[in-house]
N, C-alpha and C positions, 0 to 999 in steps of 0.2 A: 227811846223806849219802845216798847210792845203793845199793842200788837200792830206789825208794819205788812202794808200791801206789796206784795213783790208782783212785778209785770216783766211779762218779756215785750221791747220793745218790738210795733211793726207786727203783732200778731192780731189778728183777729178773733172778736169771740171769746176774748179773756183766756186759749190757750198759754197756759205755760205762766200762767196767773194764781195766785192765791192769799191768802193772809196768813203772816206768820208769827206765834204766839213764843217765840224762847227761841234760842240762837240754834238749836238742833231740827226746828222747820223752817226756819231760813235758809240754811245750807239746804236744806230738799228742797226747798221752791226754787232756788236760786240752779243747781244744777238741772231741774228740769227746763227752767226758764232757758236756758245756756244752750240746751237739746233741740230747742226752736226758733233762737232769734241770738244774735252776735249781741245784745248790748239787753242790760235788764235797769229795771229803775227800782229802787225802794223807797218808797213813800211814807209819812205818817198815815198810818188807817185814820179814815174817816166815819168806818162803820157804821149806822146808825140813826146816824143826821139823817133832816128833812132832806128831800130833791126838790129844791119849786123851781119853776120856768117860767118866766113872762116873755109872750109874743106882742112884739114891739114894732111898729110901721116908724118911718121915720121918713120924710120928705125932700127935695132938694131944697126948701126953705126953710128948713130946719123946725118943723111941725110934728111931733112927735105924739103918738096915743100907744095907750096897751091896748089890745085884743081882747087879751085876758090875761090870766095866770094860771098855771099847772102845778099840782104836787102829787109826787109818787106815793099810789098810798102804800107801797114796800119801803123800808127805811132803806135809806143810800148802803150801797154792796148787794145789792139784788140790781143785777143786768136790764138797762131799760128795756130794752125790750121783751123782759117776762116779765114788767113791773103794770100792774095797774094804774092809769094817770085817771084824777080828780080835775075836775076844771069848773066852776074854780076854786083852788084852794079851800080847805074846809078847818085848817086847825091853826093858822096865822094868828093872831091876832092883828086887830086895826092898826095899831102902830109899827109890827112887822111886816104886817101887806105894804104900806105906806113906805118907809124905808128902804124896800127892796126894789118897789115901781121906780121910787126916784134912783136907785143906783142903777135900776137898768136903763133907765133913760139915758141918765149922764155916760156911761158905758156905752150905747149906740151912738152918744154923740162925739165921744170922746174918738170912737175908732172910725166916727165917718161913715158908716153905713146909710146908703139910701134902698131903702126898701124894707122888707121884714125880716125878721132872725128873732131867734127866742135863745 
């Protein structure tokens, strides 16, 4: 269903990108997407949602702490980098700060990273 993220893949900058609301701006984003890049992706729109980010250190002994946590204070579909980031989070609640620490955790240990990544 609608409303779907069309991308062109391999572009940067979100060209040849947009959200499309009914099957007649689909085919526009989709022919535009086509005008910049060989392969395009259509996604469920996420629009809306939180963006949080935990910065995560992780050891060659398997010792893991957060940094902190980030949240965009633009709702997801505003481009990071015109978004304003909060550190730390300001609208979690304790049991979703809490839930999402531990899956980044288990996530950094899952993929083996030694060092930090958010």
């Amino acid at each position: 269903g609608y409303p779907v993220m069309v991308r062109a893949a391999f572009a940067l900058g979100g060209l040849g990108s947009g959200f499309a609301h009914d099957d007649d701006e689909l085919e526009e984003l989709v022919v535009r997407a086509l005008a910049v890049s060989p392969q395009v992706l259509v996604e469920k729109s996420i629009k809306g949602w939180k963006e949080v980010e935990y910065e995560v250190v992780r050891d060659a002994n398997d010792n893991c702490i957060t940094v902190c946590n980030m949240e965009n204070f633009d709702p997801l579909g505003i481009h990071t980098g015109d978004s304003i980031v909060v550190a730390p989070s300001q609208t979690l609640s304790n049991h979703e700060y809490y839930l999402l620490r531990s899956a980044a955790i288990k996530i950094v240990r899952h993929l083996g990273v030694v060092g930090e990544c958010n």
